[in-house]
Structure formats: C-alpha cells, structure tokens
C-alpha positions, -999 to +999 in steps of 0.1 A: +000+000+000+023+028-016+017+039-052+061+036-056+050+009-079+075+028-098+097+021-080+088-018-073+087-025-111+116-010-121+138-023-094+132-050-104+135-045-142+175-033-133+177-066-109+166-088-141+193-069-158+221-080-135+214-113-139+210-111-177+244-092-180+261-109-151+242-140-145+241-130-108+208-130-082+207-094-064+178-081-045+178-045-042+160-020-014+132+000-035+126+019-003+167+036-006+154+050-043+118+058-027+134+078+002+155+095-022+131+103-045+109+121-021+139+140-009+141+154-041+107+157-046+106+181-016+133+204-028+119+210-058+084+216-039+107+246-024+125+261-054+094+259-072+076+275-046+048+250-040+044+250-078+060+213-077+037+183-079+047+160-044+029+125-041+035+089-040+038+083-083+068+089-100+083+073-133+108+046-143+135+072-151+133+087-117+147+050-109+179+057-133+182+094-115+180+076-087+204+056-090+227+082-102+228+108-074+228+084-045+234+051-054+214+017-044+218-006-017+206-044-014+172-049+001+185-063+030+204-038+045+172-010+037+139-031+038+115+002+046+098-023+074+099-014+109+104-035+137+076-062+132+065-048+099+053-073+074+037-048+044+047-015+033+019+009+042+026+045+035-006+064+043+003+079+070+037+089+059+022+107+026-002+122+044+016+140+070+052+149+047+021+166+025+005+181+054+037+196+062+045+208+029+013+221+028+021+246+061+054+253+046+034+270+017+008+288+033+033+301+056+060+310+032+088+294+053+109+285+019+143+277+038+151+243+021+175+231+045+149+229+070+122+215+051+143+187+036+154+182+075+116+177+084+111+158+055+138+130+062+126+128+100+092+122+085+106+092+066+128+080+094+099+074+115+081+056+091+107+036+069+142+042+088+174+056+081+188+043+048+226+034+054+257+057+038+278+023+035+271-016+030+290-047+035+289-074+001+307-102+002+331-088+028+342-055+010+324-023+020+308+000-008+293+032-006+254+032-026+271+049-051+297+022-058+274-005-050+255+006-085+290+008-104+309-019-089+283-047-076+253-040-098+280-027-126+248-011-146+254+021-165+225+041-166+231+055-196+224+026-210+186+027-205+155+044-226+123+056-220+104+051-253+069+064-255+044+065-284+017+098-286+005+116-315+005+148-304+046+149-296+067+146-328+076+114-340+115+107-337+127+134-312+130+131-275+100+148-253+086+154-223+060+132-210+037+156-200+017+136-171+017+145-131+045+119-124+068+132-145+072+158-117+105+171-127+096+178-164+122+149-180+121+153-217+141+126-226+114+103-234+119+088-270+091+094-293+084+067-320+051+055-341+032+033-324+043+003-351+080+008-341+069+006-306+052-024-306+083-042-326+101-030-300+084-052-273+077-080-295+117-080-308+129-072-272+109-100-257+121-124-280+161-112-277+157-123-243+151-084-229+128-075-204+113-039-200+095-020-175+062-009-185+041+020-175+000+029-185-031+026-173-048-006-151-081+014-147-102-008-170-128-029-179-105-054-192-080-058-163-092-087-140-071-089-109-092-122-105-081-144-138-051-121-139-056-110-178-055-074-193-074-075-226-090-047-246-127-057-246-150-050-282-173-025-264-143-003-261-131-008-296-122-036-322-088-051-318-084-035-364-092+000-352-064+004-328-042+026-341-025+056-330-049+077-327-073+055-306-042+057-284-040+093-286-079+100-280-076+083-250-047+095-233-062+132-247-095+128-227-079+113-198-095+078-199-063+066-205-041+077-180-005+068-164-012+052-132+008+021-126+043+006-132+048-031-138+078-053-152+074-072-188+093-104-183+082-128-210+056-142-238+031-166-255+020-164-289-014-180-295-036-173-325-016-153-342-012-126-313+011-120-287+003-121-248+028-108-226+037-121-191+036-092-163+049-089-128+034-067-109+036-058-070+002-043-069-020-064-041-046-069-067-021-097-083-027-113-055-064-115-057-062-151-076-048-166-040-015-178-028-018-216-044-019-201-080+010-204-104-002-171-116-001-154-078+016-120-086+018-123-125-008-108-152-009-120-186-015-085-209-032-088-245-007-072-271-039-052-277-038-044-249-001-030-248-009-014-275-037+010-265-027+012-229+007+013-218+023+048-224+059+040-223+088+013-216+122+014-204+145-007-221+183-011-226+193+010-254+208-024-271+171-029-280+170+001-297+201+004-319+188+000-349+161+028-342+183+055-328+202+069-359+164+082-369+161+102-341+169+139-349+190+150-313 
C-alpha cells in the first residue's frame, strides 16, 4: 500500500538486468530509491515555490536518476519495514510529509535546508534511516559504488520510449503527465508500429522492460489475472495511433501504474505478454496459483494502454540513428 509501484517495477527490471548481464541474483531495497526520491521531490516543492507536484507516483526514469545521485543498496540492509512490519503501508507517511508541505506554503517558510530536514525525520519514523555504507561479500561500498561496482549497470544505457500523437515522432520529449514531476524530456518518441516491434523483438532477444500505462479498466481482472481490450471499447483492427492518442487526450487513458514485462506466448496469431506486478490486486487469484503476482497482458492491450517502456538502449540500436537529437 504505496503507489512507488514505480519504484517496485523497475527495481526490479534493473535486478533482471544483472542477472541477464552478469548471471548474478541481487535483490535491491526499493525503499533507498523511494526515500531518495521524495527528498528530491521536496526540494523541488521549495524552489518551485509549491508550484512542484509532491505524491507517492513517480516514473521509471526517476529510478535511473536515482540511482545516479545516491546510489542503491541491497534490500537487505534497507527493507522500509519497521520492527515487526510485514507490508509497506505508507498512508500515514504521505499524508503528514504533505500536510507539512502544505504549512510550509501557506506560511511561506521556503528555507530548504529545513524543510528537507523535516522531511527525512518524516521518513525515518516511518521507513528508517537508509545506510551511507554496506557490506557485500566482505568489501564495504558506498550506494554509489554498489550501482557501479556490484550491480556494474550504467545508466546511460537505459531508454524511455513512448508513443503519442500529439509529440513529434522521432525526437526526445517530455512526457507531459503529473508523475513526470520534474519535467524529464528525454522520453523517446516513435510510431506506435516501431513501438510495438520494440516489445515484441525485445521479448524475444531475451530483454525485459519495465512498463508503465493505465490498469483502470474494464478489461484488467485482478481475479483471472488477464489485461485484454474488450470489443465494447473498440475492435482489436481499429487500434491505431490515434485511438491511443484520443484516450490518453481525454484522460480515460491515464499513467497510473508501473509493472515489469518479463516474458511471452504467442497464441492465434497474437502475442500475450507475461507481467509482474507488485500491486496487491495480483494477488487476488490466491496464494496456491502459479499465476499469484503475475498478469498475462493482450498485445492489444499494450498497444492502446501502456504509455511508455524502459528498455536497454541495445534494444534500440537499430532505431536510434532516426532520431533527430
């Protein structure tokens, strides 16, 4: 219960990616890069004068940024839990670092060093202090040098591809939604047809990608664990573009979850695409399924839905010399 699925989905997209690089099993804390993340968020609330947008959402690139300026640790030595804690629940938390933010504005008390001060006490008290060094395999590394010298992924090596109409086609843009709080315009831009072939190639290469769109609908069943496009929205023929475009345009498609693509079927002449997710509503088909914390999503269903996907540039290679910057 904390809308970082953000974070969840693409921590463990970059864990995936250690073992496909390095054939090596890591588990890394997503609470270090949540903590982080609100730290940032919260001096941006301040320069910006309250004009900054500070919740739980966030996107996959604010994993790579992350990463970046402070590092990552393994799970273990930063679980978010406290003592006896057995779910993350960050209600409470959200609700009084926004409460305080809140005051901060209405009073005008913009001194940055004292809100970020408040801010980190908030988070102690709810999901501790994350640790400046850790121990792996006997040799101590800051977070920093845990990314670069443990996990030994280069950031630079991952994308954010997107596919919208109303951006051009083969430039980098922003992605103009509320999560992208910190205005990143580095998404890549492509036709929806040279989206999908990148999932379908990418899948098949043996890559996995992190996926972001929208799980508000009438064809996502938590219950049989399928994402589908139903006919009484539209015809599988007629999804195009610009049905994706309409949708996103009028807000019925919107960007409200993060989940990891990890593999694939094809049956009938159509591809569906096997999901992990770390929502509770995967969980809805009970502990003694094969399926308990997995979705299977329609390609349809990828198509029209899901917004962007962060992949390693090698998936991209043979796209990137179109791109005009």
């Amino acid at each position: 219960n904390t809308n970082t699925c953000w974070s969840f989905s693409t921590t463990s997209f970059f864990e995936t990616e250690v073992y496909r690089l390095y054939k090596k099993e890591v588990k890394i804390s997503e609470m270090f890069t949540t903590y982080w993340e609100y730290i940032e968020k919260a001096k941006r609330y301040v320069q910006e004068r309250g004009n900054s947008h500070f919740d739980e959402g966030s996107e996959a690139n604010a994993v790579q940024r992350m990463f970046k300026m402070y590092g990552a640790v393994p799970f273990d030595d930063y679980t978010g839990y406290l003592p006896g804690q057995k779910y993350f629940t960050h209600a409470a938390m959200i609700a009084e670092m926004k409460s305080y933010l809140k005051s901060v504005k209405e009073t005008n008390n913009w001194n940055e060093e004292l809100v970020v001060a408040t801010i980190k006490s908030i988070l102690h008290h709810h999901i501790g202090v994350p640790p400046a060094k850790v121990k792996v395999d006997g040799k101590e590394y800051t977070p920093k040098e845990y990314v670069s010298s443990v996990l030994k992924l280069n950031m630079d090596d991952y994308i954010d591809v997107m596919s919208l109409v109303e951006k051009p086609y083969w430039e980098k843009v922003e992605y103009d939604v509320p999560d992208n709080w910190w205005n990143n315009a580095d998404y890549h831009n492509v036709p929806l047809d040279v989206f999908m072939s990148i999932v379908k190639s990418g899948i098949r290469n043996g890559y996995t990608m992190m996926i972001g769109g929208d799980v508000s609908e009438a064809g996502f069943d938590s219950h049989n664990n399928v994402a589908l496009i139903p006919s009484f929205d539209i015809p599988s023929e007629y999804i195009d573009e610009y049905a994706r475009q309409f949708r996103f345009s009028n807000a019925t498609t919107t960007d409200d979850h993060g989940l990891h693509l990890i593999g694939y079927m094809e049956k009938n002449g159509k591809d569906w695409y096997l999901v992990k997710d770390s929502g509770s509503g995967s969980r809805n088909c009970g502990k003694d399924s094969k399926n308990f914390g997995y979705y299977f999503f329609h390609e349809d269903y990828i198509k029209l839905k899901i917004m962007d996907v962060l992949i390693h540039k090698d998936q991209l290679k043979s796209y990137l010399k179109n791109f005009k910057s």
